[in-house]
N, CA, C and O atoms as a MOPAC input file, in Angstrom:
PM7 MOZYME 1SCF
protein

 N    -14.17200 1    -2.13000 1    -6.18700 1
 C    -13.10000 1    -1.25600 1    -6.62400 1
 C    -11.85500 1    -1.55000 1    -5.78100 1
 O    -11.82600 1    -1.65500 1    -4.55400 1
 N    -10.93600 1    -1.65300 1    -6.54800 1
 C     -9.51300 1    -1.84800 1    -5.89800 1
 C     -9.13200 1    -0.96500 1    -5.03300 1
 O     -9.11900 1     0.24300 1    -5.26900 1
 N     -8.69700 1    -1.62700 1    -3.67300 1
 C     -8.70000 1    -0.63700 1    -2.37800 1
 C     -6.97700 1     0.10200 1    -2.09000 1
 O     -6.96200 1    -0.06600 1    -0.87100 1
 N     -6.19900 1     0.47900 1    -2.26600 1
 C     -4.61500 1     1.08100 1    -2.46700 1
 C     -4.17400 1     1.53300 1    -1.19100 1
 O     -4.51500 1     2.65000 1    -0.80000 1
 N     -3.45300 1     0.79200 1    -0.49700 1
 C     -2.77000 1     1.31200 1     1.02900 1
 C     -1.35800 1     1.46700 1     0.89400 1
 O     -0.52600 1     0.57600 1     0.73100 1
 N     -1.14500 1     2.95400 1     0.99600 1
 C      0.14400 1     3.27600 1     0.99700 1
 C      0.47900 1     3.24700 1     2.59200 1
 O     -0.32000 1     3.55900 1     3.47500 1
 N      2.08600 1     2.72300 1     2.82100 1
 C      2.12400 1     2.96900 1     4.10400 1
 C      4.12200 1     3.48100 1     4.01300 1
 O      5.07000 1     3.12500 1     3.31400 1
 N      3.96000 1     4.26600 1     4.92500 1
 C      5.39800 1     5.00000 1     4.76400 1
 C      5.47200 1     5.01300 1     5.91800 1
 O      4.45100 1     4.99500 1     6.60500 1
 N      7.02800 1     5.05600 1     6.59400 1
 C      7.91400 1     4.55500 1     7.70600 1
 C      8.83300 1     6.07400 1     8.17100 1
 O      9.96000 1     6.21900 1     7.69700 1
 N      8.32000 1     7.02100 1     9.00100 1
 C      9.42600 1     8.38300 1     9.42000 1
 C     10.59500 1     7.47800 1     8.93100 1
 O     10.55000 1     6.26900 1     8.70600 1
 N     11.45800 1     8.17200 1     8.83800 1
 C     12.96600 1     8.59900 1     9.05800 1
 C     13.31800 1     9.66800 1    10.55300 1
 O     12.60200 1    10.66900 1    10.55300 1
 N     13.82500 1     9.62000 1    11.18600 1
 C     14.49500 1    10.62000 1    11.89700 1
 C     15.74600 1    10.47200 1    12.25400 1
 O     16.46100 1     9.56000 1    11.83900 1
 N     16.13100 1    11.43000 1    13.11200 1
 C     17.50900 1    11.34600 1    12.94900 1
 C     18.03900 1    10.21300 1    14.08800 1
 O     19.17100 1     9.73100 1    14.06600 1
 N     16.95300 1     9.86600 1    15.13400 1
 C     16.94800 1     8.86400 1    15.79700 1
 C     16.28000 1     7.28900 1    15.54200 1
 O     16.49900 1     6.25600 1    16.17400 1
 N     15.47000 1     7.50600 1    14.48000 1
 C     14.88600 1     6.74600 1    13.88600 1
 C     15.40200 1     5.11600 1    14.28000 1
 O     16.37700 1     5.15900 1    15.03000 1
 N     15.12700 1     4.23100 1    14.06900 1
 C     15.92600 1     2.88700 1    13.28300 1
 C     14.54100 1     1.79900 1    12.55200 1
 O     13.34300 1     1.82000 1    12.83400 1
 N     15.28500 1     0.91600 1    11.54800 1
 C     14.32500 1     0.28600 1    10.84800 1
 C     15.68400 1    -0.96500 1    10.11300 1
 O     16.73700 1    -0.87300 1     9.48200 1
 N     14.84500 1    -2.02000 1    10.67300 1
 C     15.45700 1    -3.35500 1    10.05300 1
 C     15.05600 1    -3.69100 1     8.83400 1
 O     13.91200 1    -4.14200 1     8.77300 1
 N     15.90000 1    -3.57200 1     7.44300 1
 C     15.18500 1    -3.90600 1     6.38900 1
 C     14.83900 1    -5.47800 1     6.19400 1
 O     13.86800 1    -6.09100 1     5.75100 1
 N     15.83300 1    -5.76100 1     6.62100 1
 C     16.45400 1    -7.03700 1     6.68500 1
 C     14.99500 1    -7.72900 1     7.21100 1
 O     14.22100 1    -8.21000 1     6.38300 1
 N     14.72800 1    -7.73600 1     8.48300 1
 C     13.79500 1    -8.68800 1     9.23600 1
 C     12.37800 1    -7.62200 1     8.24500 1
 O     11.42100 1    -8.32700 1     7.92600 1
 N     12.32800 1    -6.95800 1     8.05600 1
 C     10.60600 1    -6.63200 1     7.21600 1
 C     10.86700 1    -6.87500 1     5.75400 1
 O      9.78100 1    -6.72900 1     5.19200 1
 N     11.73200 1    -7.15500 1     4.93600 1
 C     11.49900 1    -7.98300 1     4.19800 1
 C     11.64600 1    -9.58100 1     4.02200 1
 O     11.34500 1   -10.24400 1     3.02900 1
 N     12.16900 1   -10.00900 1     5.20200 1
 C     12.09200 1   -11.32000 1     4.73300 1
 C     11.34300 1   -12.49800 1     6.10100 1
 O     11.60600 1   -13.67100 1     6.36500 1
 N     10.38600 1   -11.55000 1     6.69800 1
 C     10.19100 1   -11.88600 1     8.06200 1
 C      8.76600 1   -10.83700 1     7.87700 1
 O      7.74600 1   -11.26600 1     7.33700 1
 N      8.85600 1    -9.67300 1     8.31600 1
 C      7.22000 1    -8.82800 1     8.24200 1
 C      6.58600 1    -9.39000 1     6.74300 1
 O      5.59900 1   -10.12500 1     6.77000 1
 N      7.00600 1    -9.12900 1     5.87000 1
 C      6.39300 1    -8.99000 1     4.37200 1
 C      5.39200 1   -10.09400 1     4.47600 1
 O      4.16500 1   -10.01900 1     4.40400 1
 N      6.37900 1   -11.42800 1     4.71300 1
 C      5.94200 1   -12.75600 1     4.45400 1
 C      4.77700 1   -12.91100 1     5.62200 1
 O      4.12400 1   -13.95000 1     5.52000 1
 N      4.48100 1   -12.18700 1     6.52600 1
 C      3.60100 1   -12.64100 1     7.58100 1
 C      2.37700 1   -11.83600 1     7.20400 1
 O      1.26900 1   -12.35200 1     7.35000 1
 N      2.49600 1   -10.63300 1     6.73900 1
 C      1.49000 1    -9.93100 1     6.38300 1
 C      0.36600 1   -10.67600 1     5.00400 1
 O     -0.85200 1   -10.83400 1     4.91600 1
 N      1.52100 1   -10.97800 1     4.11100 1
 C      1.00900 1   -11.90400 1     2.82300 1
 C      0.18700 1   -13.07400 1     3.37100 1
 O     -0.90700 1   -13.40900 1     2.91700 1
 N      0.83400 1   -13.67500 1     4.41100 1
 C      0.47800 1   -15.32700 1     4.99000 1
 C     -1.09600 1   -14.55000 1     5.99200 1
 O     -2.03800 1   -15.30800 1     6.22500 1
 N     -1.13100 1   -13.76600 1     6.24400 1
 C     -2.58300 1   -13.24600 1     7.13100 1
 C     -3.25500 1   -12.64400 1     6.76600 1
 O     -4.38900 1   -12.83600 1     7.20400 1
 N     -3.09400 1   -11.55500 1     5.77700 1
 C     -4.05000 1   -10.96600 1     4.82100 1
 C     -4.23000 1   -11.46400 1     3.71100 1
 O     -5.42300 1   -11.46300 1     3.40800 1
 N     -3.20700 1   -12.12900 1     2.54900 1
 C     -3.80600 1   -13.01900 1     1.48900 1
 C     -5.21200 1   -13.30900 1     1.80500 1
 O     -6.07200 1   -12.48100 1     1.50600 1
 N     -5.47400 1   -14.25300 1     2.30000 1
 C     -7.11900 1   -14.92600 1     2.36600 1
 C     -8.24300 1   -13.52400 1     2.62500 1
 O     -9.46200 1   -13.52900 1     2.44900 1
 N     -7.69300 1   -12.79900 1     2.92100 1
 C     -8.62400 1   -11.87500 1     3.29700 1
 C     -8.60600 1   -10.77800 1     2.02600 1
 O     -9.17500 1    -9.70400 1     2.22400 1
 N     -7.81200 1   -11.08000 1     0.40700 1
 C     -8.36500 1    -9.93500 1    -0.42700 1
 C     -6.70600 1    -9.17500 1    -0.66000 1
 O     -6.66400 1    -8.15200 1    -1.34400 1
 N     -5.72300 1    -9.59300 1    -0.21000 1
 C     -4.65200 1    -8.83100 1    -0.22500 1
 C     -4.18600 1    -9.33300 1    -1.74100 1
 O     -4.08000 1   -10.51700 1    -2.05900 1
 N     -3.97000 1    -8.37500 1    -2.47800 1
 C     -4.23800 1    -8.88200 1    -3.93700 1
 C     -2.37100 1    -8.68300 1    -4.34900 1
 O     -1.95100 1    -9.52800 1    -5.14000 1
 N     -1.68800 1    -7.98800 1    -4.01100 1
 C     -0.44100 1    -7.82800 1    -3.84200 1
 C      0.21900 1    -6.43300 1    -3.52900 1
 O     -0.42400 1    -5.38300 1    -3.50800 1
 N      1.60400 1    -6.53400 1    -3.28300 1
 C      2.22900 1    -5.26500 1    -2.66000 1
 C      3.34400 1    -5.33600 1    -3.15200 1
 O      3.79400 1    -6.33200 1    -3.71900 1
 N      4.11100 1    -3.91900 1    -2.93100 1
 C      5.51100 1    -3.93600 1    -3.38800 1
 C      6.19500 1    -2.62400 1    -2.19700 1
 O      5.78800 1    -1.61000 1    -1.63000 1
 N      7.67000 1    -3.57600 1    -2.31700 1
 C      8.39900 1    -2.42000 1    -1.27500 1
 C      9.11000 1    -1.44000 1    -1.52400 1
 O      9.66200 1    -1.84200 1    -2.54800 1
 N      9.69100 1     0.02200 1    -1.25600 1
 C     10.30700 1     0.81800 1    -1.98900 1
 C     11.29400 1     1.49700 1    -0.68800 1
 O     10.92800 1     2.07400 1     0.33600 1
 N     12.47400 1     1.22100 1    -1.11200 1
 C     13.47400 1     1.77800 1    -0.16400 1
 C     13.68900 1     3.24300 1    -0.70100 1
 O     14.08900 1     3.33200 1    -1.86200 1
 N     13.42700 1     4.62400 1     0.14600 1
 C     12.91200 1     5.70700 1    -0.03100 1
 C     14.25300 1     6.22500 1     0.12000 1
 O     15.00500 1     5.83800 1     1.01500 1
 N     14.67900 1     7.41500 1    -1.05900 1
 C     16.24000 1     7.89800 1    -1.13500 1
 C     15.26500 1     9.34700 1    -1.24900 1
 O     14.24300 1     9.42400 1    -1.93000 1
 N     15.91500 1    10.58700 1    -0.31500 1
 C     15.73400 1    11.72600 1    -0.60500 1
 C     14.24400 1    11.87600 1    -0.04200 1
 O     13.69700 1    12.97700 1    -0.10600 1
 N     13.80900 1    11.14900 1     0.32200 1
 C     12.26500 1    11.03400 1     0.79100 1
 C     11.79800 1    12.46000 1     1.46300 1
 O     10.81900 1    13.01000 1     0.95800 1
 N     12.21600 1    12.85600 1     2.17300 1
 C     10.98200 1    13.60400 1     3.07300 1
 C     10.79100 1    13.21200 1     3.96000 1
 O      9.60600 1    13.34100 1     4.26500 1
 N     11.37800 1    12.72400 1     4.67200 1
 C     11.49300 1    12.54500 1     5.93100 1
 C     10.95300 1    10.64000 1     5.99500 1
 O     10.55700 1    10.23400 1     7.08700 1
 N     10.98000 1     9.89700 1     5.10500 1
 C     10.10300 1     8.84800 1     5.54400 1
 C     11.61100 1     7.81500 1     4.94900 1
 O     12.30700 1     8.19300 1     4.00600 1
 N     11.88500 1     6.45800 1     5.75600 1
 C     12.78900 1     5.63000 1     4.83500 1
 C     12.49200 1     4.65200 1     4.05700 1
 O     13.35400 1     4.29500 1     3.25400 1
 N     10.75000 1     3.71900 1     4.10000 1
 C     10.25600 1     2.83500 1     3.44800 1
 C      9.20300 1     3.04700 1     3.04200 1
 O      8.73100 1     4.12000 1     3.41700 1
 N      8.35600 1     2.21700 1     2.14700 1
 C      7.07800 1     3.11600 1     1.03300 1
 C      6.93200 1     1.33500 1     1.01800 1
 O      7.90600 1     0.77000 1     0.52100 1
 N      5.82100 1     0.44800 1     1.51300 1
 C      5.00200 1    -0.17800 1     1.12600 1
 C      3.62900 1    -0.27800 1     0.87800 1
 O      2.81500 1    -0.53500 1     1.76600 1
 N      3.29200 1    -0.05200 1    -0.49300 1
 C      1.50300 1     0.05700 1    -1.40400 1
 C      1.27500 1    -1.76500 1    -1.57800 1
 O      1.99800 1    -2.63100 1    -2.07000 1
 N      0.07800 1    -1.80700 1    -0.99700 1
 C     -0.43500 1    -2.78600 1    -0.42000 1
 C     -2.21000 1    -2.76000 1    -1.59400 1
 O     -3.14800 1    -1.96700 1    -1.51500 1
 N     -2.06000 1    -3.71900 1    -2.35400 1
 C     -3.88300 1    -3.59000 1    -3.38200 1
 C     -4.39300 1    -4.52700 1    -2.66100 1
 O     -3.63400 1    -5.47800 1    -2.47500 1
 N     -5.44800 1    -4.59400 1    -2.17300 1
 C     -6.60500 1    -5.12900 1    -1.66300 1
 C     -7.74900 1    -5.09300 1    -3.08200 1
 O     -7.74000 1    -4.43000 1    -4.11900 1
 N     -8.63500 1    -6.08700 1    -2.56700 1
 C    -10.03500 1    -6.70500 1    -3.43900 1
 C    -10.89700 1    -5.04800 1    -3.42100 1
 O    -11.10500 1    -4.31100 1    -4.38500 1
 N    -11.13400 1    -4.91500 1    -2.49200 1
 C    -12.07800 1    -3.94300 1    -1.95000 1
 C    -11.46600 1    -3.17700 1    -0.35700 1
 O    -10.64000 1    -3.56800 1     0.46700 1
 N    -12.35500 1    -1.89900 1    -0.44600 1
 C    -12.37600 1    -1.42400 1     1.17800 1
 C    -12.76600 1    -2.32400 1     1.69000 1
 O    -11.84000 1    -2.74600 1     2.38100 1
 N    -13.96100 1    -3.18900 1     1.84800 1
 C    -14.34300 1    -4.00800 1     2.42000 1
 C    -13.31400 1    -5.32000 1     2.31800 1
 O    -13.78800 1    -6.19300 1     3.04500 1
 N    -12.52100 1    -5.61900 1     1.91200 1
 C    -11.76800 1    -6.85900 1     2.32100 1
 C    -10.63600 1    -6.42900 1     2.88700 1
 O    -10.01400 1    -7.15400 1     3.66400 1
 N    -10.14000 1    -4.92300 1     2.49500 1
 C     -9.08400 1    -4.22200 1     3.82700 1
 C     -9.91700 1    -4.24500 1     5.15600 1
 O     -9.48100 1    -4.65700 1     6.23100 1
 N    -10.88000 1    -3.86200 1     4.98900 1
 C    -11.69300 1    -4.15300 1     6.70900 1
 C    -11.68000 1    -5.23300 1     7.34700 1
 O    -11.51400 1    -5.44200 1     8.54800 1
 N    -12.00800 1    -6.48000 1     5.80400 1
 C    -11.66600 1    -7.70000 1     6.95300 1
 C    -10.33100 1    -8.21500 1     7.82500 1
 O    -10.10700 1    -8.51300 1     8.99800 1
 N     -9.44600 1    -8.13700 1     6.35800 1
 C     -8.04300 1    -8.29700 1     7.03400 1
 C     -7.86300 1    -7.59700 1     7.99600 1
 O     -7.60800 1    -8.35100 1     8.93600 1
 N     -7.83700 1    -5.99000 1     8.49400 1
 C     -7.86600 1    -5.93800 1     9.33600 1
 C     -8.15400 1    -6.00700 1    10.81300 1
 O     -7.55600 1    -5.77600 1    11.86400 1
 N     -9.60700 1    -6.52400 1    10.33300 1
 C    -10.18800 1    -6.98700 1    11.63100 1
 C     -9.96600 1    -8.28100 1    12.52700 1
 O    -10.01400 1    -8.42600 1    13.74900 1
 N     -9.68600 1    -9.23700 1    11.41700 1
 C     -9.49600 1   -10.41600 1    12.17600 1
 C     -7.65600 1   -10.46400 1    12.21500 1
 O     -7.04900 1   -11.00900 1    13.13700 1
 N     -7.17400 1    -9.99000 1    11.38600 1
 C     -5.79400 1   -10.19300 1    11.68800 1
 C     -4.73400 1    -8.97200 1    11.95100 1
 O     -3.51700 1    -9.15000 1    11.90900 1
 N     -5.31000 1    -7.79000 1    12.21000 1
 C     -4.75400 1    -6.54500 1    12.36700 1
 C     -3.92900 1    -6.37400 1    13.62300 1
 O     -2.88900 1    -5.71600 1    13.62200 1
 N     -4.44700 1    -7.02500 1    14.77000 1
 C     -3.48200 1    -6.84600 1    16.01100 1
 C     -1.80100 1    -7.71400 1    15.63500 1
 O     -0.71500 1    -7.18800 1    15.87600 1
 N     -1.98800 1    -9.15100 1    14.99400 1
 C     -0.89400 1    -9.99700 1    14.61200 1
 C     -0.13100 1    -9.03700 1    13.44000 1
 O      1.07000 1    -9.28000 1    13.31900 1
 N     -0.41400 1    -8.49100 1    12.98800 1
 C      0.16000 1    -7.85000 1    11.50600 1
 C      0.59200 1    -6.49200 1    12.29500 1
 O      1.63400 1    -6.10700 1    11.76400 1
 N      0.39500 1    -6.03000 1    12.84500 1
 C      0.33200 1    -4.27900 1    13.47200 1
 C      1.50100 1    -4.64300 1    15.02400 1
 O      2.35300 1    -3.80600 1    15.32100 1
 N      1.37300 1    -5.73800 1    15.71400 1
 C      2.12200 1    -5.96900 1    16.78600 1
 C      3.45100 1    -6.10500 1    16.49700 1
 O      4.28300 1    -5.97100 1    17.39500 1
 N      3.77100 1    -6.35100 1    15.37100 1
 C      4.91800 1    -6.74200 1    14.66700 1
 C      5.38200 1    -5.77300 1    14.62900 1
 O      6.44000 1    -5.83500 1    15.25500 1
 N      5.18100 1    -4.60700 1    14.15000 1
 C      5.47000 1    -3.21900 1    13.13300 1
 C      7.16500 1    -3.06900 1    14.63700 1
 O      8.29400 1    -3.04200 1    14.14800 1
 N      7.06500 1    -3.01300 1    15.88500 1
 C      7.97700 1    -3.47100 1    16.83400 1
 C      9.02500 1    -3.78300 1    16.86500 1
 O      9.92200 1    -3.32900 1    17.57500 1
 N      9.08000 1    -4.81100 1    15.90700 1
 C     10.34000 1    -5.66200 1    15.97500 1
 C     11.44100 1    -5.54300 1    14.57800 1
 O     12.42800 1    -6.25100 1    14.37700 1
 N     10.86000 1    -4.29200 1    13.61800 1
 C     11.95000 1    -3.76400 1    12.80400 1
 C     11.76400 1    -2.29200 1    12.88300 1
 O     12.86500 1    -1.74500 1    12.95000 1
 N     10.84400 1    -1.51000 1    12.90000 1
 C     10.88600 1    -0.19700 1    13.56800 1
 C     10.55300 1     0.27100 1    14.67700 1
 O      9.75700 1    -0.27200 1    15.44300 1
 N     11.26100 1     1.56900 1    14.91600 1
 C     11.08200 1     2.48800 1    16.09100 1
 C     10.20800 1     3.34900 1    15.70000 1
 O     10.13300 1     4.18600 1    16.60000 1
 N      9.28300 1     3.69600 1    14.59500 1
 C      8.24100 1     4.72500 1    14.62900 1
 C      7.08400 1     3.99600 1    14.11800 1
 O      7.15500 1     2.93200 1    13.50200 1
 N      5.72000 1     4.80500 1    14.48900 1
 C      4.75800 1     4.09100 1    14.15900 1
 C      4.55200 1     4.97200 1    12.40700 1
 O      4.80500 1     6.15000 1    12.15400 1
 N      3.99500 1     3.84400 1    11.41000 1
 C      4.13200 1     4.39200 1     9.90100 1
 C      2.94500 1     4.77800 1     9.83600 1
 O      2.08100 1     4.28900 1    10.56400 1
 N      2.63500 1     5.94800 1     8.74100 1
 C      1.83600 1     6.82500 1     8.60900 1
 C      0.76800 1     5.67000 1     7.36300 1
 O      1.21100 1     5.11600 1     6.35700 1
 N     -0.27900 1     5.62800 1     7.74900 1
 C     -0.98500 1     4.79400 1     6.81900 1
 C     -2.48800 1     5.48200 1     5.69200 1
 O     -3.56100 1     5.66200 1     6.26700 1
 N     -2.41600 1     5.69900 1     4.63200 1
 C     -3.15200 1     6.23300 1     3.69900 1
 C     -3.73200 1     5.37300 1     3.44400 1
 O     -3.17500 1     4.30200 1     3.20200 1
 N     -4.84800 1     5.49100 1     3.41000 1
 C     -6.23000 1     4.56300 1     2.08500 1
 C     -6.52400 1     5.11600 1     1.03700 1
 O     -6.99500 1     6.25000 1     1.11400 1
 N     -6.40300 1     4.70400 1     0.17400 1
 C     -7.14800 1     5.47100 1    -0.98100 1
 C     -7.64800 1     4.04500 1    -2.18900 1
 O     -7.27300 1     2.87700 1    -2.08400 1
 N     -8.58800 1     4.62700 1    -3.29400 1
 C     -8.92300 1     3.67900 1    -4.08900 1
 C     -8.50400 1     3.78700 1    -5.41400 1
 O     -8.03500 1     4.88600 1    -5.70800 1
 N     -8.54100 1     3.05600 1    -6.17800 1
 C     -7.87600 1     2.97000 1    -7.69200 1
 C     -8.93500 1     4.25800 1    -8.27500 1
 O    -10.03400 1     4.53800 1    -7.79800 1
 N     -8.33500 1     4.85200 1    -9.30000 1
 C     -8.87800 1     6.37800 1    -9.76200 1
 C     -9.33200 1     5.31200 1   -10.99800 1
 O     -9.94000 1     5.73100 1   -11.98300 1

């Protein structure tokens, strides 16, 4: 069953977030390290009126089990990053295709 990772980015009023370097720099590294591992595709959503959050990337995986792998073998390289375009850590949901 298709595995669905929403991941959303605070906003605050101190906040900051490079769109710039996570889409054309994070995106591509995440694709290049989780692909092989089941990352079936994702899309990005620049968040207007949000609720407190400024970015919305849903991430489909093969299975829970191939989100486990990717994360396991490549989760510190993909997650160490999160650094170098934001200042907050993003709130991460799992859920599966209904």
């Amino acid at each position: 069953m298709t595995t669905i990772i929403t991941v959303l980015y605070p906003k605050t009023e101190t906040s900051t977030f490079d769109s710039d370097y996570y889409i054309q720099t994070y995106m591509p590294l995440v694709q290049e390290k989780w692909g092989p591992h089941g990352l079936r595709n994702w899309i990005n959503t620049k968040l207007v009126e949000s609720g407190g959050y400024s970015y919305q990337t849903i991430l489909w995986f093969e299975s829970k089990e191939a989100f486990g792998r990717a994360v396991a073998v490549e989760g510190p390289t993909v997650t160490e990053d999160v650094l170098s375009f934001s200042s907050e850590k993003p709130l991460i949901i799992v859920g599966e295709e209904a």
